[in-house]
N, C-alpha and C positions, 0 to 999 in steps of 0.2 A: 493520335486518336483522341478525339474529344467525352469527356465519358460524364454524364453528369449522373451524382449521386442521389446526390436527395436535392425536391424543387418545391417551392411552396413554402409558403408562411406557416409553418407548424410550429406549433407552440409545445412546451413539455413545463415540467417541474409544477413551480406555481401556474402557470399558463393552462395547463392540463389536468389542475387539481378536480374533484369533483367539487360539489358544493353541497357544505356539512351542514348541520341545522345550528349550531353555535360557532364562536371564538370566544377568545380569552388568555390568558396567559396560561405557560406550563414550566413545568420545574423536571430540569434531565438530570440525571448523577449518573458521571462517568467514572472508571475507572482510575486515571490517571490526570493530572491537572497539566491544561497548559502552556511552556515555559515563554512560548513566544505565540502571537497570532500573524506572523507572515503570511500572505497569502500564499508565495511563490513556493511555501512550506507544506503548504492545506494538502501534499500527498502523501505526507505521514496523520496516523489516524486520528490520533490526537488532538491536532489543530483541524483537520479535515472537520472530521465531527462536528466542530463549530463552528466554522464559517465557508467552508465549502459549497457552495452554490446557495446559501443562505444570504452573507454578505458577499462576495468571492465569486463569482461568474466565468463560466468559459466561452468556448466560443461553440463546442460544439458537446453531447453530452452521451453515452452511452449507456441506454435504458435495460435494466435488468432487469426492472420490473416485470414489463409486459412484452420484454426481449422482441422490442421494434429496430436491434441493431442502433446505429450512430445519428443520433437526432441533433436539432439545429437548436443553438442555446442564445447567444450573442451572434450566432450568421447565422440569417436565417438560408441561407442555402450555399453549395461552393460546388465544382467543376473542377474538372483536371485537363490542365490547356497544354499545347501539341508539343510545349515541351520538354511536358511530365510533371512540370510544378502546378503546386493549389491554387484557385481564385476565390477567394469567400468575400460573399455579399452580407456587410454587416447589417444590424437590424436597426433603423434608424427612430429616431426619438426616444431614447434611452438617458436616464443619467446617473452620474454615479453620488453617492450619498452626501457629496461635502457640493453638490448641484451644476457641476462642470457638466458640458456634454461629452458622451460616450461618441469617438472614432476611429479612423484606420491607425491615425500615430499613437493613441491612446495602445491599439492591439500593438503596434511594431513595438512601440517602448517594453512594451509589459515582458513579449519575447525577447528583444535583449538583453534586458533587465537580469531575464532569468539567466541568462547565457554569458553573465556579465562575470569578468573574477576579481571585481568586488564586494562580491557575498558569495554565500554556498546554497545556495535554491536547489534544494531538493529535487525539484521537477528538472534540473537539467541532464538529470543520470540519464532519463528517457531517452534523451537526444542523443547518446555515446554512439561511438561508430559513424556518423556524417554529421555532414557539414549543413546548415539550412539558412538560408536568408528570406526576412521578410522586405517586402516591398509594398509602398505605397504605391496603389493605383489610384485611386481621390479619396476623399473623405468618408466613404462608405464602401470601398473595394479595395482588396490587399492581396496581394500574391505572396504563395511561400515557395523557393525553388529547393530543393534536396540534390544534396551531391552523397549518394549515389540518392536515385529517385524513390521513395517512399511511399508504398501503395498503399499504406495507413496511418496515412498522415493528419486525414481529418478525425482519425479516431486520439493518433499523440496531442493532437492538440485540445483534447477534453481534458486535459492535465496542466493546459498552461492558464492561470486565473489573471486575468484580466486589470489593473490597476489603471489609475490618472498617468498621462502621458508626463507631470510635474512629480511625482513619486522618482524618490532619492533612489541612487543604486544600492545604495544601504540599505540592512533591515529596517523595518520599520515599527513602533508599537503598536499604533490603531490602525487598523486594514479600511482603506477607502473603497466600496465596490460597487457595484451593480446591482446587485444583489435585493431583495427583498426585507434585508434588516441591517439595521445598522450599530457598529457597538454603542453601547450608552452607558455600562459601567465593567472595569474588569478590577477585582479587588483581588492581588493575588494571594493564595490561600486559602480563598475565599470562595468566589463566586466570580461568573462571567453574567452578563447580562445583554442580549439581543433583543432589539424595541422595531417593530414593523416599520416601515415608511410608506408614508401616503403618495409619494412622487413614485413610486417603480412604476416600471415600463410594463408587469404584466399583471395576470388576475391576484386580489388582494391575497393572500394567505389566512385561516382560519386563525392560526397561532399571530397571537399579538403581540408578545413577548415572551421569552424564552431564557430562564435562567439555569444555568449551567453550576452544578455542584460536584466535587469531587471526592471520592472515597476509595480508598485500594482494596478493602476487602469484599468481595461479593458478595456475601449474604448481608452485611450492610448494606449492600444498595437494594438488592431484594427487600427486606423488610422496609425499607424506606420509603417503598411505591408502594408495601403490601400499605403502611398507615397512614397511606396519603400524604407523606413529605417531601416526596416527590411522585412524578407521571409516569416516567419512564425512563429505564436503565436498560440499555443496547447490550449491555453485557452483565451474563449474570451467573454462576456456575450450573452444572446439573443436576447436581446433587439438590440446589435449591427453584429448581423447575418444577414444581408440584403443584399448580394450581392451572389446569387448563384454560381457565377462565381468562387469564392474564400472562402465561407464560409461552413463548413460541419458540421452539429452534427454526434454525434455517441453514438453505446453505450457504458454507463460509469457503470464500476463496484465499483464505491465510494459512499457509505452509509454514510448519514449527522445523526452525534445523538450529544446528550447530555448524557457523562457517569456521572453518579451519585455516588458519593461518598457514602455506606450505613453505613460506620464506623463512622458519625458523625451527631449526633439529629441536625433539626427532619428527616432527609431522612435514618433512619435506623427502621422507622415507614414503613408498606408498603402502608398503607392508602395515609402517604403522595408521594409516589412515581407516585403513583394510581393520584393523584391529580395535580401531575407535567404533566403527560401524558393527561390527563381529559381537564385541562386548553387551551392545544394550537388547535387549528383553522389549523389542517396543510394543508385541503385543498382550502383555503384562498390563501394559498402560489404560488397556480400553477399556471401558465399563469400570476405572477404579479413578483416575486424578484422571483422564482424557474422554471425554463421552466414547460410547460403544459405537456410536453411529459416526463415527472418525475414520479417514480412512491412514493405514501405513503407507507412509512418501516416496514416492520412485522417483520424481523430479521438484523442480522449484515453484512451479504449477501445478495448479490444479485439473484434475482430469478432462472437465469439459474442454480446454486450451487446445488452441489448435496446435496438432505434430505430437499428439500426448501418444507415447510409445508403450505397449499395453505387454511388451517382451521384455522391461527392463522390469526386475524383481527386487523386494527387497532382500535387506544383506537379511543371511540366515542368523537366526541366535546362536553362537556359536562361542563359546566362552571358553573351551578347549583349543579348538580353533584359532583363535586371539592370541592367547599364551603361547602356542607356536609362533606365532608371525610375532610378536615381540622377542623370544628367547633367537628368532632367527636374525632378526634385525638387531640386536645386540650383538651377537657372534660375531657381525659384520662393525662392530664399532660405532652402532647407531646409540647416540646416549637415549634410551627408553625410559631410565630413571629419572629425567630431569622429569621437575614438577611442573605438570600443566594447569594452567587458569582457565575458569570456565567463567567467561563474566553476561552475565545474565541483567537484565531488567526487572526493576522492583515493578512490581502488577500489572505489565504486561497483558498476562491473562487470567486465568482462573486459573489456580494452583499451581503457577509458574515456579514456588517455592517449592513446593514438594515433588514437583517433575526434575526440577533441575537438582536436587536432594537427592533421588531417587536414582539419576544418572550420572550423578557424581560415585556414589556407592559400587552403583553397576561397575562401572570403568574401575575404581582399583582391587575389587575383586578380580580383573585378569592380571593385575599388576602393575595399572597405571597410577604414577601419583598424581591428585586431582586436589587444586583448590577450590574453591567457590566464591567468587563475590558478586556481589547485586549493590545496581547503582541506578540513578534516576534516570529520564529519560534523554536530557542534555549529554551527560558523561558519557553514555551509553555510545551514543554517536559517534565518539573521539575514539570508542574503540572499533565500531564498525563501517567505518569510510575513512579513505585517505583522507589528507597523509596520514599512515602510519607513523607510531610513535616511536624513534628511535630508541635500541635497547631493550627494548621489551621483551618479555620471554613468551614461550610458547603460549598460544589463546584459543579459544572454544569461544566465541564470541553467539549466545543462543538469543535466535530473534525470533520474529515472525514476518513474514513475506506475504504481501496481498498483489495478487493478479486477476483481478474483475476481467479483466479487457479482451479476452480471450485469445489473446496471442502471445506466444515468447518474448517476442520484441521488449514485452515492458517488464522482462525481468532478467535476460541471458546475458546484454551487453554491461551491463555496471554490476552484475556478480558474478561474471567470468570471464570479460575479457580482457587480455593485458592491461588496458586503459582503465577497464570498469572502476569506477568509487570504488567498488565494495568488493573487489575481486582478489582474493587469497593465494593466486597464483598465475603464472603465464602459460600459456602453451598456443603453438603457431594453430595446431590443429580447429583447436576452440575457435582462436579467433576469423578463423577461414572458414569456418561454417557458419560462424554468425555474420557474418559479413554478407556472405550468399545468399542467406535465408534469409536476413532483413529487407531485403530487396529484390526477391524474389515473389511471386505468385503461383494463387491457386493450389494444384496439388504440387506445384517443385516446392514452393515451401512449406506445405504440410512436412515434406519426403524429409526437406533438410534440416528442420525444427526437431523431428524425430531421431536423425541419425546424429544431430548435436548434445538431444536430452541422452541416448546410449551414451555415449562416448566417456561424455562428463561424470556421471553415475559410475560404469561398468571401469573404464580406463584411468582416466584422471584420479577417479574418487573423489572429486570437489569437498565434497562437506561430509555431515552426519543428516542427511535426511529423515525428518521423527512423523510430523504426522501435517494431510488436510484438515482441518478443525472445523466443527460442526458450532456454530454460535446459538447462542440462548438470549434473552429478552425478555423482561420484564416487561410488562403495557399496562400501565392505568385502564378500570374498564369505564370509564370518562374518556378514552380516546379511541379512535379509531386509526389503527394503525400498526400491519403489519410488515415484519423486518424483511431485507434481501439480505442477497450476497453483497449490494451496495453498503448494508449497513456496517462493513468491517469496518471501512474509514470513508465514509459520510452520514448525514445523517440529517436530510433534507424538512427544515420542519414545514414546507409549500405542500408536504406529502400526508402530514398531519391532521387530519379532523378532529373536532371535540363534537361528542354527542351532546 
């Protein structure tokens, strides 16, 4: 069955900006600096932020904005041919910043690139669990086949960014792209710098340059837009949201947890897992270091996600409770006493030091021993994605998870299944459900999205689920421009107006 999606030359991002009464340059301050600008990287927030669909192009782009679903970015349109794989019509007369023409080997390279195990591309967790091949049809038409077949397949591919078909498999430091900007200075330490181009392929952008600053604590970056040293800060605490004129929450699709390592005693006990979740006090958290308007985590998702199961509860606070399932797990020869590490990320988010403080305390008031360290966002990595580091001792490894896309697919298989990057443990059950539901449709995969998010929760006990996080924003009142759920880890300046 031939099924076509989306047809027509539509345009989005820059293409679909309105048109503002000025341009000029602006000044962002993010939270965290950084460490690489790979593109194949741009799905951690970080680097996203700055060059994800700025310089960095996909092929196809999923609008949160004005939630028109899976728009056409670099193909302007694709189809599903009769024998389940994609056909995407790329969008021609395009080039990329160093003035090579954009084509189909340009897209195949970029996706094996990503798929290559000559680097570690982030974007390739998405792909866990099958198999996909691109194929050149000419110059401007590529097929993708999935083994097993992939009914959101033009939505995964809004995650693969786009590079020159002559791009090394290796990282890279300067990102060549598509993109409506291009780097022109990155001083590390310092400052990033993004300078418009006059050659893109679509409408020009208001923002003409864009220089990027960084600062870990948030009420610096708040006061730094309140005095005009910078425009805008995408992330800012709540405490320091006080000025409606300029300040906006939104909704944020980033899930706060603690993944649990179960390959190392005692958390390969499930009593004591049970008793990590028992211990914390999460709704202690709201309206004091977590906005009120937060919600407590039942899965790795967030609620709008599709199969989101509204029967799984959180764990009760229960810190009598704990202390039994520890004192029983003991009895049984479970060392309970060894010391666990809780390793966290330096600025992360807003008061990621005092939450993770705050839940360190929790946990050995039921009797667990809990260290804490906090490291930048490189290091951070090595402890939360294979390979794991041999010898290691027990770990609490506390992130944050952003799933915009609205389906499990882009978070269930690389943090729960046997294979997954970032998966803390094995179980047949997990992986036979995801397997099913990746490849399934309509409502069977709502059914089996839902009876995979139980399981893992209720059964397994995967993690420490803490909270959905509600984001805040700082906006220059010289700009025009309010935040999405996109802005956890993008931060498109084509979206930008200056009044």
């Amino acid at each position: 069955m031939k099924k076509t999606l989306i047809l027509g030359a539509l345009m989005l991002g820059s293409a679909m900006s309105p048109v503002f009464a000025a341009s000029g340059p602006i000044k962002i301050v993010l939270a965290e600096e950084a460490d690489l600008l790979e593109p194949c990287m741009a799905t951690r927030s970080n680097i996203g932020r700055v060059i994800m669909q700025n310089v960095s192009e996909t092929l196809t782009e999923l609008d949160v904005r004005d939630g028109k679903g899976v728009l056409p970015r670099l193909a302007e349109k694709w189809e599903q041919n009769e024998d389940g794989s994609w056909r995407f019509h790329l969008r021609q007369g395009v080039k990329f910043s160093d003035g090579t023409t954009f084509d189909s080997k340009d897209v195949k390279h970029s996706f094996d690139r990503i798929m290559s195990d000559k680097n570690a591309c982030e974007s390739r967790r998405y792909f866990g669990g099958m198999t996909v091949t691109a194929n050149v049809v000419d110059d401007h038409t590529i097929d993708f086949s999935a083994d097993p077949v992939q009914p959101i397949l033009p939505l995964l591919m809004s995650l693969v960014t786009i590079v020159p078909e002559e791009t090394p498999l290796e990282f890279i430091r300067e990102p060549i792209g598509t993109g409506p900007y291009k780097l022109t200075n990155w001083t590390p330490g310092q400052q990033i710098v993004l300078s418009g181009r006059d050659d893109y392929w679509g409408q020009k952008p208001q923002v003409t340059e864009a220089t990027y600053l960084f600062r870990a604590d948030p009420s610096v970056r708040a006061a730094m837009v309140q005095a005009g040293e910078a425009d805008l800060s995408p992330s800012i605490s709540q405490l320091d949201a006080t000025n409606p004129k300029t300040d906006f929450s939104y909704l944020d699709s980033e899930t706060v947890y603690l993944r649990i390592d179960h390959n190392i005693e005692p958390m390969n006990d499930v009593r004591v897992r049970r008793a990590l979740n028992m211990a914390i006090d999460r709704q202690a958290f709201l309206g004091t270091l977590v906005p009120d308007s937060a919600l407590l985590a039942t899965a790795i998702v967030p609620p709008p996600t599709l199969g989101w199961n509204p029967d799984v509860k959180v764990f009760p606070y229960d810190p009598e409770g704990a202390k039994k399932l520890l004192e029983e797990a003991k009895a049984e020869g479970v060392k309970v006493e060894t010391p666990i590490t809780i390793i966290a990320r330096s600025a992360n988010f807003p008061n990621v030091t005092e939450i993770m403080e705050a839940i360190q305390a929790q946990l050995q008031e039921v009797g667990f021993k809990i260290d804490l360290k906090f490291v930048d966002v490189a290091e951070h990595e090595g402890y939360y994605s294979k390979p794991f580091k041999e010898g290691r001792g027990p770990q609490l490894v506390a992130a944050m998870h952003d799933n915009s896309k609205g389906d499990p697919s882009f978070s269930m298989f690389f943090k729960y299944a046997t294979e997954g990057t970032q998966s803390g443990f094995s179980d047949p059950k997990v992986d036979d459900l995801i397997k099913r539901a990746s490849a399934a449709v309509g409502d069977e995969r709502a059914k089996l999205w839902s009876q995979a998010i139980a399981y893992v929760h209720d059964e397994v006990v995967a993690d420490v689920l803490l909270f959905h996080m509600v984001g805040f924003s700082r906006v220059s009142e010289r700009l025009d421009f309010k935040p999405t759920m996109a802005t956890n880890s993008m931060l498109q300046l084509s979206e930008i107006g200056i009044k």
